[in-house]
TORKOL-4160 file (C-alpha; in steps of 0.2 Angstrom, whole numbers, padded with zeros to 4 digits, m for minus):
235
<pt num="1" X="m0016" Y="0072" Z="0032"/>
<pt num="2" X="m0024" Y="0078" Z="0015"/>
<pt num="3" X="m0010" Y="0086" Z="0007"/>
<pt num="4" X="0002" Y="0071" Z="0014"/>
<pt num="5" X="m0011" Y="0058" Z="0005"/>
<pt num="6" X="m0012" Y="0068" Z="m0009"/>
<pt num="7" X="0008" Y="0069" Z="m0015"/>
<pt num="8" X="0008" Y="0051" Z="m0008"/>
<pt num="9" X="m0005" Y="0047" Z="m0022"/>
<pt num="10" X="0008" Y="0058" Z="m0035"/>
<pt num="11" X="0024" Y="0046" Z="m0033"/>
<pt num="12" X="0027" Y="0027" Z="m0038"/>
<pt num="13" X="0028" Y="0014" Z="m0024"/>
<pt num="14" X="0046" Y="0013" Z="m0033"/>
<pt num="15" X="0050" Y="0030" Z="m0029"/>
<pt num="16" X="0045" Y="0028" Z="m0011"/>
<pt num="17" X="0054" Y="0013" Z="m0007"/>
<pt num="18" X="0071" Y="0019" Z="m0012"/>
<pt num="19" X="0068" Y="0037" Z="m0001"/>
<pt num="20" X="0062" Y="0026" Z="0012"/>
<pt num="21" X="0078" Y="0015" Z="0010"/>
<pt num="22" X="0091" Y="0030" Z="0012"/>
<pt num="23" X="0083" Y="0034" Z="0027"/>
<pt num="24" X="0088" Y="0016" Z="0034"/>
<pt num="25" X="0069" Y="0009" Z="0034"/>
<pt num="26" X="0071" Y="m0006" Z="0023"/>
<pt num="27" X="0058" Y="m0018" Z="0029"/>
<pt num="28" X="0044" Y="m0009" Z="0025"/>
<pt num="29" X="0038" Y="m0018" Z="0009"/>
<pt num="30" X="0022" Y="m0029" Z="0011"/>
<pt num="31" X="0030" Y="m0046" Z="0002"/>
<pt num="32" X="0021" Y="m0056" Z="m0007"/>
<pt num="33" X="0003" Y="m0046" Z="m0010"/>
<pt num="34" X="m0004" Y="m0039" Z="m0028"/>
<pt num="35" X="m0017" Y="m0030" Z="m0035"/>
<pt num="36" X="m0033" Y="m0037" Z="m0039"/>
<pt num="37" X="m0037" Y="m0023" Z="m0051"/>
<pt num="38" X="m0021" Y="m0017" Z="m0061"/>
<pt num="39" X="m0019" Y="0000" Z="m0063"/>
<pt num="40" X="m0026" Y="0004" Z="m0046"/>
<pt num="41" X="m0018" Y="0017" Z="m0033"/>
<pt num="42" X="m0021" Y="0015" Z="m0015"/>
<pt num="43" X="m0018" Y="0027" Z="m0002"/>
<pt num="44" X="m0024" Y="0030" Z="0015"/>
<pt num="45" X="m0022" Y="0029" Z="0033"/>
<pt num="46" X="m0021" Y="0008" Z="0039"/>
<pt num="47" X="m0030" Y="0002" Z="0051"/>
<pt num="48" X="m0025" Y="m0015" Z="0057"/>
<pt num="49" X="m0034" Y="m0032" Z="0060"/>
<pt num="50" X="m0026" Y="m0047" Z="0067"/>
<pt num="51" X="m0027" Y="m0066" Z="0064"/>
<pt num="52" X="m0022" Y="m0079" Z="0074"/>
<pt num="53" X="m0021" Y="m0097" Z="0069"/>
<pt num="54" X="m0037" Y="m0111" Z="0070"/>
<pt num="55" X="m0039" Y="m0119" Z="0084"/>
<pt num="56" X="m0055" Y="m0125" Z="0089"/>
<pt num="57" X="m0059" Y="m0118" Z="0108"/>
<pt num="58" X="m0053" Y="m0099" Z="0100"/>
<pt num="59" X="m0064" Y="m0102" Z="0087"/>
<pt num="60" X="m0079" Y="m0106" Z="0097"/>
<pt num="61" X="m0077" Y="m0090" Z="0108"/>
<pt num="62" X="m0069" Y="m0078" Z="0095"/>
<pt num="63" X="m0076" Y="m0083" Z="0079"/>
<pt num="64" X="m0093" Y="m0080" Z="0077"/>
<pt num="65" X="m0107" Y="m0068" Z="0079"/>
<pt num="66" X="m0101" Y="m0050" Z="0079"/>
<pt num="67" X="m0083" Y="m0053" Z="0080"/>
<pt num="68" X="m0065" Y="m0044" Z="0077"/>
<pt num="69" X="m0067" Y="m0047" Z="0057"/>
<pt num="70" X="m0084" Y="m0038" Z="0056"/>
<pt num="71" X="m0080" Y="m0026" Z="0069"/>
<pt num="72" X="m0065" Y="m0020" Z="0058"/>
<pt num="73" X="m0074" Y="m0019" Z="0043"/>
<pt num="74" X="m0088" Y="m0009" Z="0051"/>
<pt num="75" X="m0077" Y="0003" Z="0061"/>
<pt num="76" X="m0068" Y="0008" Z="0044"/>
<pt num="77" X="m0068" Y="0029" Z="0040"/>
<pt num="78" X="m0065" Y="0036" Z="0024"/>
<pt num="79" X="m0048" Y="0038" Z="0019"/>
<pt num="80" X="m0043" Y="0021" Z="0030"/>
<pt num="81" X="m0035" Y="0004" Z="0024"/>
<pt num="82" X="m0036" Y="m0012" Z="0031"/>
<pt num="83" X="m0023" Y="m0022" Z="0034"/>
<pt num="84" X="m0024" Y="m0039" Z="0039"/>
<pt num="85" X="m0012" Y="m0048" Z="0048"/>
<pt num="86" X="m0016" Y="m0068" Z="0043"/>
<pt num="87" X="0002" Y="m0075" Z="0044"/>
<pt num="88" X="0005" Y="m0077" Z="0027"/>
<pt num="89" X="m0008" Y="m0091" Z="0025"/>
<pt num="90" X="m0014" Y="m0096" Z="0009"/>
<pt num="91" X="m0025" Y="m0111" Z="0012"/>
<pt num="92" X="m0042" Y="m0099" Z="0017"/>
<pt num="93" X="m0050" Y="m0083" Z="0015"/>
<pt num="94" X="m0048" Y="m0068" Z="0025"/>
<pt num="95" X="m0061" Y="m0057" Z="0017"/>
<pt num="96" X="m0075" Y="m0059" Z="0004"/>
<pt num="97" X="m0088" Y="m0049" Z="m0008"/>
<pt num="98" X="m0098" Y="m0045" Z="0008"/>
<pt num="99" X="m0085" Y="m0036" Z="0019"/>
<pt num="100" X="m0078" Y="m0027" Z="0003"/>
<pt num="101" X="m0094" Y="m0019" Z="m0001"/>
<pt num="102" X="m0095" Y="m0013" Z="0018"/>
<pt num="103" X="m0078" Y="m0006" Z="0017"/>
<pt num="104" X="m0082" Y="0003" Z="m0001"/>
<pt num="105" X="m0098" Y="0011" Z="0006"/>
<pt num="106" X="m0091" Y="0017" Z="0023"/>
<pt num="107" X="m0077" Y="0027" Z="0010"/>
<pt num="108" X="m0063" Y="0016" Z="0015"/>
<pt num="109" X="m0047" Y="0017" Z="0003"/>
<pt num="110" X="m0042" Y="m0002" Z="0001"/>
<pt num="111" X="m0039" Y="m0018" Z="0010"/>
<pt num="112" X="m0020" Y="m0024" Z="0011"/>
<pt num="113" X="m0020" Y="m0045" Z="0016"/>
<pt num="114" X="m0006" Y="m0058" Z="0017"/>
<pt num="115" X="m0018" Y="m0071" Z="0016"/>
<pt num="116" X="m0034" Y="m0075" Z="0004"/>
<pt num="117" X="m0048" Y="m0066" Z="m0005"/>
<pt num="118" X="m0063" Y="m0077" Z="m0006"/>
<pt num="119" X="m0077" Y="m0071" Z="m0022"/>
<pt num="120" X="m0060" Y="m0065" Z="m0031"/>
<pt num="121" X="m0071" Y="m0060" Z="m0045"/>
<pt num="122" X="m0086" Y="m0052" Z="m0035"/>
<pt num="123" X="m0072" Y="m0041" Z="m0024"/>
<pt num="124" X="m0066" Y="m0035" Z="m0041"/>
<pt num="125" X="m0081" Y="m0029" Z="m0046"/>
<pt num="126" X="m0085" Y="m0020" Z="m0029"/>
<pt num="127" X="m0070" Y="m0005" Z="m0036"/>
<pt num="128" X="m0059" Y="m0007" Z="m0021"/>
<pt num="129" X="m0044" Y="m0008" Z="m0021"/>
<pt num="130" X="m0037" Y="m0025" Z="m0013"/>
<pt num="131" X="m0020" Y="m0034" Z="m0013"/>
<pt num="132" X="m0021" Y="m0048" Z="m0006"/>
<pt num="133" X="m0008" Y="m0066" Z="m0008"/>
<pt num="134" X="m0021" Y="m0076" Z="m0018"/>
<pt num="135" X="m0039" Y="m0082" Z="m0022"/>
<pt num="136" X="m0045" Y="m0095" Z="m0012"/>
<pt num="137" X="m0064" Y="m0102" Z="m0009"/>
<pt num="138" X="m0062" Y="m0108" Z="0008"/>
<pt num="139" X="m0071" Y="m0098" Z="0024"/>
<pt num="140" X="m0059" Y="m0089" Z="0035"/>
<pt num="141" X="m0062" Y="m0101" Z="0049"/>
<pt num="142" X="m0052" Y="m0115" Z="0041"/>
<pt num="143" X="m0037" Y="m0107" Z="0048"/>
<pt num="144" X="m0040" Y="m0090" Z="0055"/>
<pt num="145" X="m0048" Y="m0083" Z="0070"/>
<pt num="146" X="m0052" Y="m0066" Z="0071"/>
<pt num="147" X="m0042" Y="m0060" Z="0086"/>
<pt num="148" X="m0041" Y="m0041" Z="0086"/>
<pt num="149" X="m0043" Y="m0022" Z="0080"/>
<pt num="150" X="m0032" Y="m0010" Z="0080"/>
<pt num="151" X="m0014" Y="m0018" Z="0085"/>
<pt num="152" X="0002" Y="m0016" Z="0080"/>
<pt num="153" X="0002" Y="m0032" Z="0067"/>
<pt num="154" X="0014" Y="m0040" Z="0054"/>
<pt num="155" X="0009" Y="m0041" Z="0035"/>
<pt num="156" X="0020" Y="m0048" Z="0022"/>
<pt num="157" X="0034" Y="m0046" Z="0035"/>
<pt num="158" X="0032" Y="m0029" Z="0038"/>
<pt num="159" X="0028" Y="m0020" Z="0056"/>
<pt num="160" X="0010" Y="m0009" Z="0053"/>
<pt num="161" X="0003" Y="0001" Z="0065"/>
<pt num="162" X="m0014" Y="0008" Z="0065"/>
<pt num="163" X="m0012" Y="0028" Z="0056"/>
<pt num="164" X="0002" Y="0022" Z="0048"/>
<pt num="165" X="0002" Y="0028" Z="0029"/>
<pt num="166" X="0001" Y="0014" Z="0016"/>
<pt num="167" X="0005" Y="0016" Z="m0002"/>
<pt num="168" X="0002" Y="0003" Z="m0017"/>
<pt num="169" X="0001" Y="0000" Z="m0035"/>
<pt num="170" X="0006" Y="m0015" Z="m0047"/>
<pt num="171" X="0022" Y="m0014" Z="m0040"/>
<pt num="172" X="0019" Y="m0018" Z="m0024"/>
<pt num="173" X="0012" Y="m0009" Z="m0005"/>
<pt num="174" X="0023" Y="0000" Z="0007"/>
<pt num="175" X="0020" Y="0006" Z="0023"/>
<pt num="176" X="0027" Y="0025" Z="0029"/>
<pt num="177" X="0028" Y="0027" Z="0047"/>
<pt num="178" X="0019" Y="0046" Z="0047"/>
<pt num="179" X="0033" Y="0057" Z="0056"/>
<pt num="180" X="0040" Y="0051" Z="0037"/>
<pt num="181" X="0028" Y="0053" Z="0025"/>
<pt num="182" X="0027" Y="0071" Z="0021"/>
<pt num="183" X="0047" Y="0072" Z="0020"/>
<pt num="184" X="0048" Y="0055" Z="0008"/>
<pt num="185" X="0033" Y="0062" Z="m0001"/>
<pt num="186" X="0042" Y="0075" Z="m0007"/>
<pt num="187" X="0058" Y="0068" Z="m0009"/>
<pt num="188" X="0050" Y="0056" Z="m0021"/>
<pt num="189" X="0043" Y="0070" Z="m0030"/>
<pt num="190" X="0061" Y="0077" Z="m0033"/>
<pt num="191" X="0067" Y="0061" Z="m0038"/>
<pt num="192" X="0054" Y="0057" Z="m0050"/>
<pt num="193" X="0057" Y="0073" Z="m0058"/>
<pt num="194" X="0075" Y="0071" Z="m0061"/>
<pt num="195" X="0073" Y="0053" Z="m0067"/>
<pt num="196" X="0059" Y="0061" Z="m0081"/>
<pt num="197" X="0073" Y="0073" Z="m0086"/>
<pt num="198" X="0087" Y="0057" Z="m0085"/>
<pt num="199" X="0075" Y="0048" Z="m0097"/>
<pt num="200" X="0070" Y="0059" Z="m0107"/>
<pt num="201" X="0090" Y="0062" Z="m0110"/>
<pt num="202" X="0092" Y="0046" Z="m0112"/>
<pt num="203" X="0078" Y="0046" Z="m0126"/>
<pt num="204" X="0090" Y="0058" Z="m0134"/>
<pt num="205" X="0104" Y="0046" Z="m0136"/>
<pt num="206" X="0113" Y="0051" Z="m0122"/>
<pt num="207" X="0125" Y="0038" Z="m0111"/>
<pt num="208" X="0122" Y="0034" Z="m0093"/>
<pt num="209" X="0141" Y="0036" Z="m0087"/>
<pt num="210" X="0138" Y="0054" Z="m0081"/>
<pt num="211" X="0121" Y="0057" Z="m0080"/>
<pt num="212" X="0113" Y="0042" Z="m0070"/>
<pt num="213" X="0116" Y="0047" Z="m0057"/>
<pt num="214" X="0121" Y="0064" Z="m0065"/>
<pt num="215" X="0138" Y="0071" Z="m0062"/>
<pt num="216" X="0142" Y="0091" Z="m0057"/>
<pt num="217" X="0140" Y="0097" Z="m0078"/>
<pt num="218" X="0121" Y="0086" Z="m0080"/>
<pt num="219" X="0115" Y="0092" Z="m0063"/>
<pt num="220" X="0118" Y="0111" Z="m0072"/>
<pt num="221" X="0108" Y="0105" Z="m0086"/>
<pt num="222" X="0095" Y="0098" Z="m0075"/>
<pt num="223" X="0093" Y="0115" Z="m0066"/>
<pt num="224" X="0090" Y="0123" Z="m0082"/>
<pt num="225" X="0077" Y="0112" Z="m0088"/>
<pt num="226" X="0068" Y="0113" Z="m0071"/>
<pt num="227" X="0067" Y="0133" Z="m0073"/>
<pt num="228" X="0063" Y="0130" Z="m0091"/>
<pt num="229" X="0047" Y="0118" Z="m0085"/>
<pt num="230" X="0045" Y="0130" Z="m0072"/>
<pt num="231" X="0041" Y="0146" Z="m0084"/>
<pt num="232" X="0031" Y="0133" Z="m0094"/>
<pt num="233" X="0019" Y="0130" Z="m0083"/>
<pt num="234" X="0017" Y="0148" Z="m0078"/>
<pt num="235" X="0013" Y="0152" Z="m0095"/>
């Protein structure tokens, strides 16, 4: 799972999402999320949490003491992500300064939510990477219960399941089922290093018609220039 994280970590969500597509999986975007600290990668193995909606009875017997939201955040390894299923809700919290510490210090990679970050500012500051819909200063049990850990869930309108891989940057998170991700991880690494010769062609003052995507005379130029990188970097 190492080497799959690690050329997951090489490639842009952008990359990833078009190998992901011609393989047919085209739901696997996490809408509506960004970054809290641009420029951040995030990479790991997802573990899940699930929200339900507030409802006062649920709330009483689900909601406080030791419940499904700490639990998650304590049981996190390094190398996982949480995602939280919270419906897409935007008028509370899901998580806050506290429970991003936790996760920093147990090694976790990240946090992926479709609802709120309470403390923005402190969370920011902890390193972690976090993606969430928005800030908000209300507590979690204005509209959430914590329900359960570890369930397949839905987050921005995408299936997770725990040991899924998930990817993100500024562009955006993806989750990779894992029978998939060492074969689009390396698909993505191919692509990227056609479009680095595309652009740098294009730099050159070449036209697109042709070459993006590149017809049978560019793809023999594109095969010289890869041996040519090639006996670079063995020098």
């Amino acid at each position: 799972m190492a080497e799959v994280t690690e050329l997951l970590g090489r490639v842009a969500t952008a990359t990833l999402s078009a190998q992901l597509h011609r393989r047919g999986y085209r739901d696997t975007s996490i809408e509506g999320v960004t970054t809290n600290v641009p420029g951040a990668r995030l990479v790991g193995v997802a573990r899940t949490l699930r929200l339900v909606p507030y409802r006062p009875d649920l709330f009483e017997r689900h909601g406080g003491g030791y419940n499904a939201q700490k639990r998650a955040f304590d049981s996190l390894r390094p190398g996982d992500v949480l995602v939280i299923d919270a419906r897409g809700e935007r008028r509370a919290g899901t998580l806050g300064d506290v429970l991003a510490a936790r996760a920093a210090y147990l090694g976790a990679a990240g946090i992926v939510t479709d609802g709120c970050v309470r403390d923005a500012t402190a969370v920011a500051a902890v390193g972690i990477p976090t993606f969430s819909a928005a800030p908000h200063p209300a507590l979690i049990g204005r509209r959430h219960v914590p329900w359960a850990v570890d369930e397949t869930i839905a987050c921005g309108g995408a299936a997770v399941q725990p040991g899924d891989l998930i990817v993100g940057d500024d562009d955006g998170v993806l989750v990779i089922p894992p029978h998939l991700a060492e074969e689009v991880a390396r698909a993505a690494l191919a692509q990227e290093l056609e479009e680095r010769f595309i652009s740098e062609m294009v730099t050159r003052g070449e036209q697109i018609d042709g070459l993006y995507p590149m017809n049978p005379a560019w793809r023999e130029r594109y095969d010289a220039w890869r041996r040519e990188l090639s006996d670079l970097e063995e020098l």
